[in-house]
N, C-alpha and C positions, 0 to 999 in steps of 0.2 A: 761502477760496481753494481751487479747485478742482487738482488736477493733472493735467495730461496723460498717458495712458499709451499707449505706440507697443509694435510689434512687434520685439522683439529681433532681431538680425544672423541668426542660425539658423533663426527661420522663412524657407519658403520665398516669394517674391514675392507671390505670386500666391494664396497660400493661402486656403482659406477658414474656417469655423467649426470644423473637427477641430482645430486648431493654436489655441486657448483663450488660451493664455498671454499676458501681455501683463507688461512693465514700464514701470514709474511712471519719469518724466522725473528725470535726476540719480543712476538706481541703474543703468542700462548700461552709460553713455557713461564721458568720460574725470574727470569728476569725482567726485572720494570723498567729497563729501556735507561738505567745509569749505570755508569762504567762502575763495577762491581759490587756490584747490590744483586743480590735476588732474593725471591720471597717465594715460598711454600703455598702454591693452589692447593685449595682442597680435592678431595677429589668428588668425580659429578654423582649426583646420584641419579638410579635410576628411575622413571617416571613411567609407571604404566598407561597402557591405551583405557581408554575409555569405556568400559564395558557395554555393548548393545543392549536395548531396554529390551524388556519383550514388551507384547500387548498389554499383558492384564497390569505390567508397572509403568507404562504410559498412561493406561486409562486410573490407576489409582493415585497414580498421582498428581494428573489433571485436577481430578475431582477435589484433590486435597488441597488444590492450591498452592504446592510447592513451583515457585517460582522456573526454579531449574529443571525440572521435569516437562514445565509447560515451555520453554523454552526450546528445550529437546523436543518435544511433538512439531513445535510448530518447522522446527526446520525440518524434520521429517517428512511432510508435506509439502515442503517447498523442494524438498531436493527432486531432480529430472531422474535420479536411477529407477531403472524399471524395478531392481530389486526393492526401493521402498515402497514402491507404489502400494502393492497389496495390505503390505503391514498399515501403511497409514489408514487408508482406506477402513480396515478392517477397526481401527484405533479409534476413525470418525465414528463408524454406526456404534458403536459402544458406546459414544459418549454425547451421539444426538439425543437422547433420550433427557440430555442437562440443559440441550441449549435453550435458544430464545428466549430467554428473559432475561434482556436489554433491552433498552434502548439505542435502534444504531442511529449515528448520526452524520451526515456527512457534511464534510467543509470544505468550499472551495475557493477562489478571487485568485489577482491576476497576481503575478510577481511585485511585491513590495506592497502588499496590503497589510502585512503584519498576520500571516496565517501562525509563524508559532508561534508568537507572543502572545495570539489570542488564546490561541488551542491551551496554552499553557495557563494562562489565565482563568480560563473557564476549568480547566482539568481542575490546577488548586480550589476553586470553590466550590467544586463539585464532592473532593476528598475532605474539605473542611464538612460538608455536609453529611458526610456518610456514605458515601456511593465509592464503588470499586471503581479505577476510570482504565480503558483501553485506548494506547493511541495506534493507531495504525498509519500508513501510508499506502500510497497505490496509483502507481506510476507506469500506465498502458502504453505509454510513448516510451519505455526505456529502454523501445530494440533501438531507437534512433537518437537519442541522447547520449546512453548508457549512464545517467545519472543515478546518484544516489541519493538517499535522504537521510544517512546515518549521521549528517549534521543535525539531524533536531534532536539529537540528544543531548547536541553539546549545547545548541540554541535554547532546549526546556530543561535547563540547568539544575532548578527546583523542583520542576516534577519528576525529573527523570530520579531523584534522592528519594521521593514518597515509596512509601513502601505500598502506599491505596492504587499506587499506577502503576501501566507496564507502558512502555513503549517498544513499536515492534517498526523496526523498519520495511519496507516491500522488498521483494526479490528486485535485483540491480539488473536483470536480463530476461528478456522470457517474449511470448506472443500476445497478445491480446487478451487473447481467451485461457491461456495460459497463468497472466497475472492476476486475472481477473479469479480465477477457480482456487487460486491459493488465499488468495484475499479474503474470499469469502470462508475459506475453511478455516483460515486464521482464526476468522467474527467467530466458528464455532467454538473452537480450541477455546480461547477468551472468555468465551459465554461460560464454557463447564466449568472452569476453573473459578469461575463467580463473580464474574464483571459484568458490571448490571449498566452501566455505559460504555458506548462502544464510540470513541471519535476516530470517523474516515476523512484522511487527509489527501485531496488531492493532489496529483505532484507535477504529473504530464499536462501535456495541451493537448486538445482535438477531440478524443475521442474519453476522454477520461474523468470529464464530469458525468457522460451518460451512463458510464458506468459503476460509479460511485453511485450515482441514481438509483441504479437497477438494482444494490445491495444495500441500504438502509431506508430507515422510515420516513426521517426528516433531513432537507435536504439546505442547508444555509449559506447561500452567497453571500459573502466578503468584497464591501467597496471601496471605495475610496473619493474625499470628497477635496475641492481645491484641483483640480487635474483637467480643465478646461470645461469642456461642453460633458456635462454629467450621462447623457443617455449617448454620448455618438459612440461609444466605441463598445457600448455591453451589446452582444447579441442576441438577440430579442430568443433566440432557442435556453439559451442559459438561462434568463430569465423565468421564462415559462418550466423550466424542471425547480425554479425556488419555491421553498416554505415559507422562507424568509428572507428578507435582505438586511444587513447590517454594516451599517457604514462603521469604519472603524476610524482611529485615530480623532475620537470627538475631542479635543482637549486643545486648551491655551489658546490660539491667534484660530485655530480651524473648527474650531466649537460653530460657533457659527455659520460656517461654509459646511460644515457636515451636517447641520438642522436642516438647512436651505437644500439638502441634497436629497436628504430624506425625503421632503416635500415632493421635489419632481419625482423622486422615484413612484413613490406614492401615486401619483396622478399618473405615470405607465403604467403601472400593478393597474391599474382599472381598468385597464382595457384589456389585458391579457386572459386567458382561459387560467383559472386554478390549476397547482402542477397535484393537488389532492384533491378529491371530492369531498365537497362539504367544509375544506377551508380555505379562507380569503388570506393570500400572501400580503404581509405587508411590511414596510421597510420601518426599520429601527437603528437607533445610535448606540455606540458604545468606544470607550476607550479601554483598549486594553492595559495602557501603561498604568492607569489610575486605578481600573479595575469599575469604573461608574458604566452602568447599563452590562455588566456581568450578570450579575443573580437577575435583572426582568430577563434577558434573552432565554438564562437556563426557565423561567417561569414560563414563555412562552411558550417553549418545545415542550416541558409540562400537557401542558393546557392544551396543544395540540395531539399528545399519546393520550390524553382522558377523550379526548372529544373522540378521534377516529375510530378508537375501542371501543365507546359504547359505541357508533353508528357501524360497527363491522367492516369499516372501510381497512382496519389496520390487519387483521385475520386475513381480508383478502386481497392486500398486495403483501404481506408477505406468501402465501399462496401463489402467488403470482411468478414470484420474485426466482420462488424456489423451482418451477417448473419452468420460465425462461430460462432457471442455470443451466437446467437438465439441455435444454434444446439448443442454448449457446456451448456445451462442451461439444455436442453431436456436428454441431457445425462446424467446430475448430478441427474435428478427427476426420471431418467428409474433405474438408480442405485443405489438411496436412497429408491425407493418405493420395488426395487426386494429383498434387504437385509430387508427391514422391515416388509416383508410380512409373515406372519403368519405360511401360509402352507411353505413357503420354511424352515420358523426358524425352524417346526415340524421334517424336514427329514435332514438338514444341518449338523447336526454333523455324523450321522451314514451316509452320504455320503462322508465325509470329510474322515470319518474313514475307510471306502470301500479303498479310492482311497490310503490313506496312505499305506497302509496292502497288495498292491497289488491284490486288490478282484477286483477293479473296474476301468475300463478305465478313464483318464479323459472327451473323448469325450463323453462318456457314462452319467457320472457324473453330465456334464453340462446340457445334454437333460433331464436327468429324475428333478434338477433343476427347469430348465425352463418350462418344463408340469405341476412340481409344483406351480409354480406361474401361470400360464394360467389358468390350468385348477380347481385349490383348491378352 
């Protein structure tokens, strides 16, 4: 016996193959599937679209702090349509005039160091204290994972209920410089809307601590202590971009092996160049489950915004910070427009296949390239 299956009430008339769905005869209608029984659906109501903000009720309602508005911006910005491009754009210079004043922070450690359990930790101490808290993410590796991080919502169960916090997950797909440019427009979005902490979560491998780097002030490595040989497997580059290092999980049988860790780290950090001018990195304990060495870490990133603010070190890497962005978008658009240009697609593979074959130099390679973009 075959069933019939029809187009439920909510498709529309006329629809064509976008609208998939279909139900099987007896599962719509007014029958609950017992031999003679039916029962009265209501009927649907209808749900309007969403109406498009304009500018001046993006940016008023950024500034006001309305959740859902700020919500609405930030995917604004995120979205690839060329059509939002300008409105966002225009949405940001309106509402730079609010930002930077936060403190950003960035976090990062390997898988299974307990990044949300801390993040979340520190966020709730931070909202018992009176600070607005922003969590973000930012995941440069997720043209090759395609991962997401919409799990730390479910993971920062508690903070995600505060009303003092937001949590924003990172775009799930994007380029480098791509995820990197929303990230940072998020930090502003956050900033006007009057979140005066800013936690950057790293999410990717490889290239995505340096870039968390390049967008906040202070920058704190997440250890882990019990895991063999303490120093073989950190690499000394990671190190060198920390503020601080913070062994987590200090508690019960690993209390001890995470003091003992601290120590070696300690005696690394000495020899290392500072990743700030004018302050010395140095490794600390904390458990996140217990919440002990919480408030000293938040006192040290303190102590750290007082210090580089008076010395002018903090004006000028943010300075810094903001004119690499400008020169990191210029490079993302020299390198998307050279790979998608026409004449270079025409000659790329029989160049590719030159240089494989040993026929053709790679300096060689790159020049006739690059004339092909200039000059096609």
């Amino acid at each position: 016996m075959t069933r019939k299956h029809h187009k439920p009430d909510w498709v529309p008339e006329n629809a064509g193959a976008e609208f998939t769905t279909s139900v099987m005869s007896g599962v719509d209608g007014g029958h609950d599937g017992l031999p003679g029984q039916t029962r009265q659906v209501p009927p649907r109501t209808h749900i309007p679209r969403r109406r498009r903000l304009t500018v001046d009720e993006y940016v008023a309602g950024v500034l006001s702090g309305d959740r859902n508005v700020m919500a609405q911006a930030i995917t604004l910005i995120e979205s690839n349509a060329a059509a939002h491009f300008d409105m966002a754009q225009e949405v940001l210079r309106q509402l730079i005039p609010s930002t930077g004043n936060s403190i950003r922070v960035g976090i990062t450690g390997v898988p299974g160091v307990g990044k949300s359990t801390f993040i979340e930790a520190l966020g709730l101490h931070l909202c018992e204290q009176g600070h607005k808290v922003a969590v973000l993410a930012v995941d440069p590796s997720s043209t090759v994972t395609r991962g997401s991080i919409l799990g730390d919502k479910t993971r920062m169960e508690l903070l995600s209920r505060d009303l003092r916090a937001f949590i924003r997950p990172s775009p799930s797909a994007g380029t480098l410089g791509g995820v990197a440019r929303k990230s940072r427009e998020t930090i502003l979005i956050c900033e006007a809307a009057g979140f005066d902490v800013i936690l950057v979560e790293t999410v990717g491998v490889g290239q995505s601590e340096t870039t968390v780097r390049s967008m906040v002030d202070f920058f704190l490595l997440l250890m882990l202590a019990g895991a063999g040989d303490e120093l073989q497997g950190i690499k000394k580059g990671i190190m060198e971009l920390a503020d601080a290092l913070l062994v987590n999980k200090a508690d019960g049988d690993n209390k001890v092996r995470a003091n003992a860790a601290r120590a070696d780290y300690n005696r690394a950090l000495h020899y290392l160049a500072p990743a700030t001018e004018g302050w010395r990195t140095k490794a600390y304990t904390c458990s996140a489950v217990s919440g002990d060495g919480i408030g000293a870490i938040w006192q040290v990133i303190k102590e750290f915004h007082q210090q580089i603010t008076a010395s002018g070190v903090f004006a000028k890497r943010r300075q810094r910070q903001t004119l690499d962005w400008v020169y990191s978008m210029v490079e993302e658009h020299l390198r998307t427009s050279f790979f998608n240009h026409s004449g270079v697609g025409n000659i790329r593979a029989a160049v590719e296949q030159a240089v494989i074959e040993g026929h053709l130099p790679p300096t060689v390679a790159a020049q006739q390239l690059i004339h092909q973009y200039e000059n096609y």
